[in-house]
N, C-alpha and C positions, 0 to 999 in steps of 0.2 A: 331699606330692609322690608322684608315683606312677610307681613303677618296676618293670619289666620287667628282668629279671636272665638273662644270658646266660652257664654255664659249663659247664665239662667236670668236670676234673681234682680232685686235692688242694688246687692253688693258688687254687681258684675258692672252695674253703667258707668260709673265715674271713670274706670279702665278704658271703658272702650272710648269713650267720649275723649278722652285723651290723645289716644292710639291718633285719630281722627286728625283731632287739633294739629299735631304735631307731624301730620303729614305721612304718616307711614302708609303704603300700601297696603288694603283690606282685604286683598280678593274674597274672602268669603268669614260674613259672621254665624258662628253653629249656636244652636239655644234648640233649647225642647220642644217639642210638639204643643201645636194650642192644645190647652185645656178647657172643658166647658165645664160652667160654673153657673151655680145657683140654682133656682128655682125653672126662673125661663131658660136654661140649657144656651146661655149665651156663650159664644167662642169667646177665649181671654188670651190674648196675647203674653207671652211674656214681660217682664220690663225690658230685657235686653233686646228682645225682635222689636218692640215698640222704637226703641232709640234708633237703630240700624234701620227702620223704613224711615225716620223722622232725617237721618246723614245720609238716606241713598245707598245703602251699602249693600250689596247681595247675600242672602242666607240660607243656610241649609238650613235642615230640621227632621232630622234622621229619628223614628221611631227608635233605634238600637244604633249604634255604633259598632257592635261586635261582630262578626262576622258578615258585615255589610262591604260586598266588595262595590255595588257604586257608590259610596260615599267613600271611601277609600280612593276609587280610582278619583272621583272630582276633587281630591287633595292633592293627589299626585299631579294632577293637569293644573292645579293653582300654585303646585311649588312654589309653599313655603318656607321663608328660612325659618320660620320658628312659629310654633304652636302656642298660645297665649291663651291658659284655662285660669277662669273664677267663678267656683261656683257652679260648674257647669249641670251636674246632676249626673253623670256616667260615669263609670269605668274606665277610662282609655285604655284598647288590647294593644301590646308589644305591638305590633303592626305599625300601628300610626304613632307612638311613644318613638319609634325609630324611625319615623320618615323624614324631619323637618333635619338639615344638617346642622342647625345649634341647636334642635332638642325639642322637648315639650316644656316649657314653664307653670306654673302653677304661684297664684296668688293666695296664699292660706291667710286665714284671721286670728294668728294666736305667732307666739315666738316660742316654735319648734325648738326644740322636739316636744314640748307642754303642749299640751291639747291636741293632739293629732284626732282627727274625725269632723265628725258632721256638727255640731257645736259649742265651735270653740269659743264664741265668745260670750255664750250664756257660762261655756267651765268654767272662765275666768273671774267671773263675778262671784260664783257659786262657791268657789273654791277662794275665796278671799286673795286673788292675788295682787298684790298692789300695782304691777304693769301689765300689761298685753302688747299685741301690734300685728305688725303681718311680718310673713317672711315669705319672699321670691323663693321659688325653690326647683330643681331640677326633676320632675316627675319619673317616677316609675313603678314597676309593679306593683310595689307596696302599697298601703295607704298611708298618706304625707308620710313618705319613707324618705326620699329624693335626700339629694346634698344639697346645703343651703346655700346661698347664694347671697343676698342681704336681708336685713333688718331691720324695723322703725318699729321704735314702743313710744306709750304713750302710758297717763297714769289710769287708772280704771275709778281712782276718787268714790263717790258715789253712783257712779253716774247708772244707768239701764242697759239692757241690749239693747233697745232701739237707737241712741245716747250714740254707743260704743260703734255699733253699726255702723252707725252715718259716717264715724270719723274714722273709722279703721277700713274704708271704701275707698275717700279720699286719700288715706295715709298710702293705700295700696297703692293707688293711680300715680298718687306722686314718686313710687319707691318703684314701681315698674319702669317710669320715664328715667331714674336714673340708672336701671339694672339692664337695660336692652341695650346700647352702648357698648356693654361692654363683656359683653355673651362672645365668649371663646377668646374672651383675654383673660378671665378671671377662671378660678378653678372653684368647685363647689367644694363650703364644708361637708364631711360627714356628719352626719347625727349619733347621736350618743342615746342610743336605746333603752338604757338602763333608767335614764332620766325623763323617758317618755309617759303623759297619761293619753288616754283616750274617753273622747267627747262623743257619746253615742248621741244619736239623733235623740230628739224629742218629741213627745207623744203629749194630746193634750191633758191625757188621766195625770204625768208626771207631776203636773200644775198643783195636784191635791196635797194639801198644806199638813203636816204631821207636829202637832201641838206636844209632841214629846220630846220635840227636839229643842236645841239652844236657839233663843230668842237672835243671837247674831245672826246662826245659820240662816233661817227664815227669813229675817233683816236680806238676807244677801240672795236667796233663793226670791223673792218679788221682784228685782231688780233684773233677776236674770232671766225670768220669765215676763218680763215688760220689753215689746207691747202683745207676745206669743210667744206661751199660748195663755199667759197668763195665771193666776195664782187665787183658790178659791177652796174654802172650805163650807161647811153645811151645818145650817141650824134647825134640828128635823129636816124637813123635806126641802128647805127653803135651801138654795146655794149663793152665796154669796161671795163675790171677787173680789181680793186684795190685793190695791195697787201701791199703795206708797203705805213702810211703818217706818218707825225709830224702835231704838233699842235702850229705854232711860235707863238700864243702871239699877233695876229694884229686884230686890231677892222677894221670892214666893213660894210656897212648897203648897200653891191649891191644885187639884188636878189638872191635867196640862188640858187647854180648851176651852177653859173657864173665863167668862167675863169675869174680873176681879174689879173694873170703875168705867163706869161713864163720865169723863171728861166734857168741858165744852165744844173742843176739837177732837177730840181721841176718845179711842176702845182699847182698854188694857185686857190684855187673855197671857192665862198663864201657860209658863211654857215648862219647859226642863233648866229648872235651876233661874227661872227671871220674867221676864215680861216685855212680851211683845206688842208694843205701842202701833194701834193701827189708825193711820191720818186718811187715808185715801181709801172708800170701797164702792163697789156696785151691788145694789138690787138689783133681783130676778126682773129683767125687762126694761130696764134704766138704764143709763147712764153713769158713768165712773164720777163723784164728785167727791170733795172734802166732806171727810165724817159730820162735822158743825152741819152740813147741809141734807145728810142724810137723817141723822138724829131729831129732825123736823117733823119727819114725815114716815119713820120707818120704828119698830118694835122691837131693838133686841137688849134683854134689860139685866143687870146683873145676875149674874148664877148660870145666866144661859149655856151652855156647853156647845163649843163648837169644834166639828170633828169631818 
């Protein structure tokens, strides 16, 4: 079989690295334009072009995919049976959604139809659901509209997006190597619309912490913005990021933001209806450590209001 691999990201390598292993023909892997980055305007490779110079494999890297009839035509002359997308970062126009004769595939990071969009596996946390996974799915117009194809969950525990990430990469790679096999013997589910949410992308302002809300919510919103873009509220001028809390279980009715105790490891801040235990934060310019280590060296003292 011969596959054309489309990815961006982290989440895209485990897939391709696979494709690889297991000998399937690459003619061509697509991922986005370098980006330049930082200070010194250094060019930054993708993760997925990084892996594909490191296997040999030849790559495009199309400014736009849409209305680009050479990258169109160098698909047609690599005649693919099938189009293999993670992550990739575009659109795919009908044009090339119809050229591969098994199709266009798509590796999503959530169990469709929950969480359709850009991230799905910070909703999952966010949205307290007790499993996620990926699902193989049939690409089309839509966004994650496609009929599905298979499924792998996994529990989402406590774990973070970066946690979730790493194993719903893997989970993918392993559930693609059993879903390509059997591409035009199997038929796709439909999706049930009604049952659908959607996971808009993320912005790093979204990170700012709203002390009005329920201490689980919160509890679940760090987790889901660990390790990006992460979760940060402000004492006056000073901003400070919250990486790890708990959620003990104590009723409070002081105004939501409030230091209510300095513990030896924890900052208790009230919230809506309880109190949001915070174990893990960063100083303006430091480093993320345990509270005990911050509490050394840093000034935030009961009554403070954080908002």
């Amino acid at each position: 079989m011969k596959v054309v691999y489309m990815g961006t990201p982290d989440f895209a390598v485990p897939a391709l690295e696979r494709l690889y292993e297991a000998g399937y023909e690459i003619p061509y892997v697509v991922t986005q334009p370098d980006a330049v980055r930082n200070r010194g305007r250094k060019i930054s490779f993708s993760p997925v072009k990084e892996k594909a110079l490191e296997l040999g494999l030849p790559l495009l890297q199309p400014e736009r995919v849409r209305k680009n009839s050479e990258f169109r035509e160098a698909l047609q002359e690599a005649a693919p049976d099938v189009i293999v997308v993670a992550a990739y970062g575009q659109i795919l126009p009908e044009s090339i959604l119809k050229l591969p004769p098994l199709g266009c595939v798509n590796i999503h990071g959530s169990l469709l139809p929950r969480h359709r969009g850009a991230s799905p596996i910070q909703a999952a946390i966010a949205a307290g659901d007790e499993e996620t996974g990926v699902t193989i799915m049939y690409m089309e117009k839509g966004l994650d509209t496609g009929d599905m194809l298979t499924k792998a969950s996994t529990p989402v525990d406590g774990k973070t997006a970066g946690m979730l990430h790493d194993e719903l990469a893997v989970l993918g790679a392993d559930l693609l190597m059993e879903t390509l096999p059997l591409l035009g013997e199997i038929s796709g589910e439909k999706q049930d619309d009604e049952l659908s949410t959607y996971a808009p992308m993320i912005t790093k302002e979204d990170g700012h912490m709203d002390f009005s809300t329920a201490p689980e919510v919160l509890e679940r919103k760090i987790r889901a913005y660990d390790p990006w873009p992460g979760t940060f509220a402000f004492a006056g001028e000073k901003m400070y990021k919250i990486w790890q809390a708990e959620v003990p279980g104590i009723a409070c009715d002081r105004a939501p933001g409030t230091v209510t105790e300095l513990g030896r490891d924890y900052i208790d801040v009230a919230c809506e209806g309880g109190i949001l235990r915070i174990t893990e934060i960063q100083a303006p310019g430091r480093k993320r450590v345990p509270v005990r280590e911050f509490l050394k060296g840093n000034t935030i003292e009961i009554g403070t209001v954080l908002g």
